[in-house]
C-alpha positions as CSV (number, residue, x, y, z in Angstrom):
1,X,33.5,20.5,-23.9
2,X,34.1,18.9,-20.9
3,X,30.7,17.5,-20.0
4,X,31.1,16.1,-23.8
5,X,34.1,14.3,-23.2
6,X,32.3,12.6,-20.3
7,X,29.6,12.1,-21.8
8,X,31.6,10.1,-24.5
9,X,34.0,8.5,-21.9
10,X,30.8,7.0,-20.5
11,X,29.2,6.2,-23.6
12,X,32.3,3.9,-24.5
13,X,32.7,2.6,-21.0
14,X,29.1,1.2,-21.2
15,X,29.7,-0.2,-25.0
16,X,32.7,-2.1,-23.5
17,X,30.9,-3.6,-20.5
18,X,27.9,-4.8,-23.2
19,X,30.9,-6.9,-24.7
20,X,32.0,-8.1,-21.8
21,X,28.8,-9.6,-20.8
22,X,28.7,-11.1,-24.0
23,X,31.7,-13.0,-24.2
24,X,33.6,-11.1,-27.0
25,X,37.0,-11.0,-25.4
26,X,36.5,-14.6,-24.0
27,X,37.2,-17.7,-26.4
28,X,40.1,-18.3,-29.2
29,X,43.1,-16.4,-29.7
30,X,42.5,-16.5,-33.4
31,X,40.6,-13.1,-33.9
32,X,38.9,-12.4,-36.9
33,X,38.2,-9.7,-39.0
34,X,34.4,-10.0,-38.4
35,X,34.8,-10.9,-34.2
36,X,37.1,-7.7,-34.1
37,X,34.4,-5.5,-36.4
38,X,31.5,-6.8,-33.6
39,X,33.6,-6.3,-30.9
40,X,33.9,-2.3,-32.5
41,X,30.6,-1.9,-33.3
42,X,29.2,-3.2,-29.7
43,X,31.6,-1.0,-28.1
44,X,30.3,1.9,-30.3
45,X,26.6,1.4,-30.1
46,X,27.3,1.8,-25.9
47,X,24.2,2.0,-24.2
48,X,21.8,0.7,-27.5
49,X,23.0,-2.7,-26.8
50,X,20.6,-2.5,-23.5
51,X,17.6,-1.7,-25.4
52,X,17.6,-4.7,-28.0
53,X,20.5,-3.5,-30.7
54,X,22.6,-6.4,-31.3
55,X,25.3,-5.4,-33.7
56,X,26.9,-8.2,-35.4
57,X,29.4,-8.3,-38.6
58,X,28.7,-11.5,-40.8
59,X,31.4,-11.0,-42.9
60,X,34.2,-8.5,-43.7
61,X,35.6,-8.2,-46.9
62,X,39.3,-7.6,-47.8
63,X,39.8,-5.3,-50.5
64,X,41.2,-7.1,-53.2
65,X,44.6,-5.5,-55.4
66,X,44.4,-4.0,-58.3
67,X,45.9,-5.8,-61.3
């Protein structure tokens, strides 16, 4: 369990650093739904961003109400 955690810590760690070198927490204040979603996803992907996976999110969607 422990070496999992690690594991996982690092994982994240490494996502993180991918978005750094990208420039996703530089720029406007304004933050968007689809900045913040890339953002995520780069973080999440970790260590895949280092062998040519470049998540982006084009778009994001609000649900709409219900009428």
């Amino acid at each position: 369990m422990r070496i999992g955690t690690i594991l996982v810590v690092v994982w994240l760690v490494i996502g993180a650093l991918a978005a750094v070198q990208r420039g996703y927490f530089s720029g406007s204040d304004n933050a968007s739904c689809a900045k913040v979603s890339t953002i995520a996803v780069t973080i999440v992907a970790g260590p895949l961003n280092y062998v040519g996976l470049n998540p982006k999110v084009q778009n994001c969607p609000s649900p709409e109400p219900s009428k």
